[in-house]
N, C-alpha and C positions, 0 to 999 in steps of 0.2 A: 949670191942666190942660193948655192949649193947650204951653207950655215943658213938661211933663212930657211927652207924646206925641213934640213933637221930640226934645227929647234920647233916647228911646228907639230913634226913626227911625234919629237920627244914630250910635246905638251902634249898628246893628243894620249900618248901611252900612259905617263900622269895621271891623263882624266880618270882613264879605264881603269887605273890599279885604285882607283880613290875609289871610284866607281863600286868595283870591286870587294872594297874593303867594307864598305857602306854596306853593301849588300850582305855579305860573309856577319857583319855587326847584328845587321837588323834580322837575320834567321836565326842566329845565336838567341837574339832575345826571345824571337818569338817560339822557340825551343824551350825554353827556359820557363817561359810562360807555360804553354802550354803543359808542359810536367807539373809545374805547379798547381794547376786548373784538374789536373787528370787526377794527380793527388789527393786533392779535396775530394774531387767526386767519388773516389774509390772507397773515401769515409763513410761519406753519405748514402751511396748504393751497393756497398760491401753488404750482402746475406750474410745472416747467420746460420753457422751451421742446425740443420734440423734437429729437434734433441727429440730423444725417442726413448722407450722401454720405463726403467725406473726412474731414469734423471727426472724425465717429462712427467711420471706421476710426482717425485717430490716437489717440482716447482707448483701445480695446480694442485698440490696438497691443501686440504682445510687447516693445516696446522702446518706452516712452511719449514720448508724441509726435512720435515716427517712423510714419507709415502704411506698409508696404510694397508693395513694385510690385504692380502687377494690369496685363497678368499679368505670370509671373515672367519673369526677364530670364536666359539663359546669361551668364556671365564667362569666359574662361582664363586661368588664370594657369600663367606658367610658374615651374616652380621644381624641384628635386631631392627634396625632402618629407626636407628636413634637420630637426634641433631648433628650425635657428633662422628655418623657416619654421611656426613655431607658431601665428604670427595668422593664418595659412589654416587650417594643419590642426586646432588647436583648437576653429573654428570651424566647419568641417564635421562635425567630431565631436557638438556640441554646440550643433547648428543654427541658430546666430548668423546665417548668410547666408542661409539658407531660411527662417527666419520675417521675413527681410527680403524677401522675394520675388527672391533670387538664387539662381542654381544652378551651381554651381563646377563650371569641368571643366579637369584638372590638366593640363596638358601640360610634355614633358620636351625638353631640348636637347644636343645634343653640346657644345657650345662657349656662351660667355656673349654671343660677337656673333653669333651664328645666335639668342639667343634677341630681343638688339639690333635683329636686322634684320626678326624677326617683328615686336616691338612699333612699327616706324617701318612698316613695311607695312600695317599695318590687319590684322595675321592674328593678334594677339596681345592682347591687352586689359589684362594684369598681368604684371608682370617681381617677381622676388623674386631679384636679384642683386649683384651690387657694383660700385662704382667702377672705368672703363675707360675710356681715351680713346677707344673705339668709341660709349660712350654719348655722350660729352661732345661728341664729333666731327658726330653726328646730329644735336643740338637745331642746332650752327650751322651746319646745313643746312636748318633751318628744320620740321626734323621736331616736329611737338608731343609731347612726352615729356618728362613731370615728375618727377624726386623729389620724392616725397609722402609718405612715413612710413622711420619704422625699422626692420631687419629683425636688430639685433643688434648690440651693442656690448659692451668688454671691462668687464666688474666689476673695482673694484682689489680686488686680491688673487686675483682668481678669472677670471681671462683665458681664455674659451675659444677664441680662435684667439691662436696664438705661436710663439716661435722654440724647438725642439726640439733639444737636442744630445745627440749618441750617448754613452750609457753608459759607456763603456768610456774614452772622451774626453773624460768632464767635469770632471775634476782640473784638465784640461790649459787647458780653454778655463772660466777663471775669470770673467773680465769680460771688457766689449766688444774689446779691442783683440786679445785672444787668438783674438778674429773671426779676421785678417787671412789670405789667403790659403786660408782653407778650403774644402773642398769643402761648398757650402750649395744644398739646393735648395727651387724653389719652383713652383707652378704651371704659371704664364702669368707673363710680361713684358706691362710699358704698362699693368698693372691691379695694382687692390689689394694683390697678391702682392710683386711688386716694390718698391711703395711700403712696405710695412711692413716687408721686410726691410731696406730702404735705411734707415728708421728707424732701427733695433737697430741699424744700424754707424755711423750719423751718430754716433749715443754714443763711438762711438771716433777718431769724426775720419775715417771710411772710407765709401766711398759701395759700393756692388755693383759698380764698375770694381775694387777691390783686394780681392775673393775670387773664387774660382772658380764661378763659378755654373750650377746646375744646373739648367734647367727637364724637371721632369718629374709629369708632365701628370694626377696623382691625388693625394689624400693618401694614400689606402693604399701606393702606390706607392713616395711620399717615407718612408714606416715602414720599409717592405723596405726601404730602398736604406741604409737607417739601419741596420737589424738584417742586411744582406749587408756590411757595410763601406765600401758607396761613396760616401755620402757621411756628411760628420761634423755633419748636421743640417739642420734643415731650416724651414719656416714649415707648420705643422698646425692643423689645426682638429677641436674633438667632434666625435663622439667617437672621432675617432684619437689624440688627448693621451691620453686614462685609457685605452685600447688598448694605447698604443704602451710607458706607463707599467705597467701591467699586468702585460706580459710583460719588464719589466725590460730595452726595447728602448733608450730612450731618456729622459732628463732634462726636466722640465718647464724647466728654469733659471731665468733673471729671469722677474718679472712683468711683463708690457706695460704698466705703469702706470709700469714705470719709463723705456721708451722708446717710448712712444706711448700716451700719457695721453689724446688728445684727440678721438684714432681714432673715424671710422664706418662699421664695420666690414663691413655689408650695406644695404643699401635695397629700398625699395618704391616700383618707378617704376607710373607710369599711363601708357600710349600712348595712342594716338588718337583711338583711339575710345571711352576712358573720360574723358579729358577732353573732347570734346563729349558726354557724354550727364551732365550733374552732378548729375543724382539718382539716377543706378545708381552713380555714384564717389562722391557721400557717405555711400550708403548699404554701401556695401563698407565705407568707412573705420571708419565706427561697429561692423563687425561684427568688424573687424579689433585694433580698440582693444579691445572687449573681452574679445577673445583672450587680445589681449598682458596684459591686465589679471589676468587667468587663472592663465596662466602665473607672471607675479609674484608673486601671491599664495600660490603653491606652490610655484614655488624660493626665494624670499627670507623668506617670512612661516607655510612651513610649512600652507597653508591649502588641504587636500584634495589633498595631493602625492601620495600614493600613486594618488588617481583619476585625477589628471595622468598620472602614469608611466602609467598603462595604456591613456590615450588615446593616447599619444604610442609607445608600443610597437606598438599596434594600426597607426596611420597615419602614423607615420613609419618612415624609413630603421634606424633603433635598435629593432633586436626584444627585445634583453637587460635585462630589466628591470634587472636587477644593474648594469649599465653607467652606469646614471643617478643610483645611487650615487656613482659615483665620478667623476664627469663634472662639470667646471667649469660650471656654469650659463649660457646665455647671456643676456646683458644686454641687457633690453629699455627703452626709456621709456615707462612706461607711461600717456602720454597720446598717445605715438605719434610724436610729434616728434625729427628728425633733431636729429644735432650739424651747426649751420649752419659753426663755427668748421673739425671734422674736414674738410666736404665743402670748405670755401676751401682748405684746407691741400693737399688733395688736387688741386684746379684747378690751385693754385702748381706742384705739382712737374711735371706735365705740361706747362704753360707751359714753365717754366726748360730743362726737354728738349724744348722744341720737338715737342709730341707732338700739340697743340691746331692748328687750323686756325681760328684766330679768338682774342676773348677774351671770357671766361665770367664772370662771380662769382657765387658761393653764391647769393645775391638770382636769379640769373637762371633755375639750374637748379633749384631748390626751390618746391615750391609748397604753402605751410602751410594753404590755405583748407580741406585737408578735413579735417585733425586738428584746427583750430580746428571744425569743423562737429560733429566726433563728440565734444569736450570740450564743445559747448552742450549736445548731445543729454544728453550722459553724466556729467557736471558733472568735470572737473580731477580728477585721481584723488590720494586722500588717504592 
């Protein structure tokens, strides 16, 4: 009796440690669950931190991860409001510098060293001009003034600044050597103008000591002087080429790709007071690139060209919409970046004529940090 009671005791203490165990089992699980449930949810309804001050303006930037000025900052730039100052005027059209917190005000020059002598003065902020030994002359005075981007280079096949020969003369002047002695004119002397027509006759073994040379002081100028007989051609630029071409004044001829392939044909300097202030000069650049970017994509890629023409009729020099029809494209890089090779080539010839007061290389007068700034911003264009 006494062993029949125990073993009942001892089954009964059994149940309970079973019992027990079950239960010890089934909170383990539902512990277990449960963290894992809490887990999820903490994914799910975990807040983000508030973001505040500048972070919070760069995220709801018009241009991500650019915040713009506060306040807005004035620029000037000088320039003529040609085609091939596009990365401004594109950009005021299409308020690339104002939602960056900049506000452009255009200013005009008689001459390219009156505009030189603003940007080394502190009176000038943005130059949109070309290669001169007035620029070149200035940095080795110690003036801070950098090339900093592209303002226009030749397409092969589609050159819009070149050498122009009169209609009625182009049987006669075939190739380069039929250069020799002609009446050719150009510009200005000691700048771009000069240097690329010495180009086109290097081709022949001729330098601009063996033609007659002409400086007169416009491209429309150089058309008349084409279409009055005075001279038998000239160095032009859009859209006086499809003008001059047009009225069947004068001859596109060779392509610059055949004697000046490597050519940088205009620039974008920054004076003084843009390069001490480097968040209003990289925030230009990025507005500037995606101008040019703009533009690109609608002379070369066909992509809202017609809304191009009519921004660029609007604010530019070119009121004819028809005109941009027939107009060589200007050639941009559209991540903004200079031909470092053009601008050495360009030092060289100045050197060799003793036009330099010191010595320069590309390296010295070039400064890439803000196109490399607006390609972070804007990623390398594809």
């Amino acid at each position: 009796m006494i062993k029949k009671v125990n073993f009942i005791i001892l089954s009964m203490e059994v149940q309970k440690t079973v019992k027990s165990l079950k239960l010890q089992a089934l909170l383990l699980i539902f512990v277990m669950l449960l963290s894992v449930f809490m887990t999820g949810c903490g994914k799910v309804t975990e807040e983000k931190p508030e973001v505040k001050g500048e972070d919070k303006a760069i995220q709801e930037a018009p241009t991500p991860g650019l915040a713009p000025l506060s306040p807005a900052v004035k620029v000037t730039v000088g320039m003529k409001e040609v085609v091939s100052d596009s990365g401004v005027l594109v950009g005021i059209a299409k308020g690339y510098y104002e939602e960056l917190g900049i506000e452009i005000e255009t200013l005009s020059f008689n001459t390219g060293q009156d505009m030189i002598n603003a940007l080394g003065a502190d009176q000038l902020d943005v130059g949109c001009t070309v290669t001169a030994s007035g620029l070149f002359n200035a940095m080795l005075r110690g003036i801070p003034i950098k090339i900093v981007g592209d303002k226009g280079i030749n397409v092969p096949g589609q050159g819009y600044y070149r050498l122009m020969v009169r209609k009625d003369v182009v049987d006669e002047i075939k190739d380069f050597e039929d250069l020799r002695g002609r009446k050719l004119g150009i510009v200005g002397t000691a700048s771009l103008d000069e240097i690329a027509l010495d180009r086109v006759l290097n081709q022949g073994g001729m330098t601009t000591a063996d033609v007659d040379l002409q400086v007169i002081r416009s491209f429309p100028d150089i058309v008349a002087a084409m279409s009055n007989g005075s001279i038998d051609g000239g160095m032009v630029i859009e859209p006086f080429v499809a003008a001059a071409m047009s009225k069947d004044i004068a001859d596109p001829w060779k392509d610059p790709s055949e004697y000046d392939p490597q050519a940088q044909t205009a620039l974008l300097v920054y004076g003084k007071s843009m390069m001490e202030r480097p968040e209003v000069a990289k925030r230009f650049m990025v507005a500037y690139v995606k101008s040019l970017r703009d533009y690109y994509d609608a002379f070369f890629k066909g992509i809202d060209r017609d809304k191009m023409i009519d921004i660029l009729a609007e604010y530019s020099t070119v009121k004819d919409k028809e005109l941009f029809e027939n107009m060589y494209p200007v050639g941009f890089n559209p991540d903004g970046y200079v031909r470092m090779k053009g601008i050495q080539m360009d030092l060289d010839w100045y050197k060799e004529r003793d036009l330099l007061k010191g010595d320069l290389e590309a390296t010295n007068v070039v400064d890439n940090s803000f196109a490399d700034f607006a390609c972070e911003i804007l990623g390398h264009y594809k």
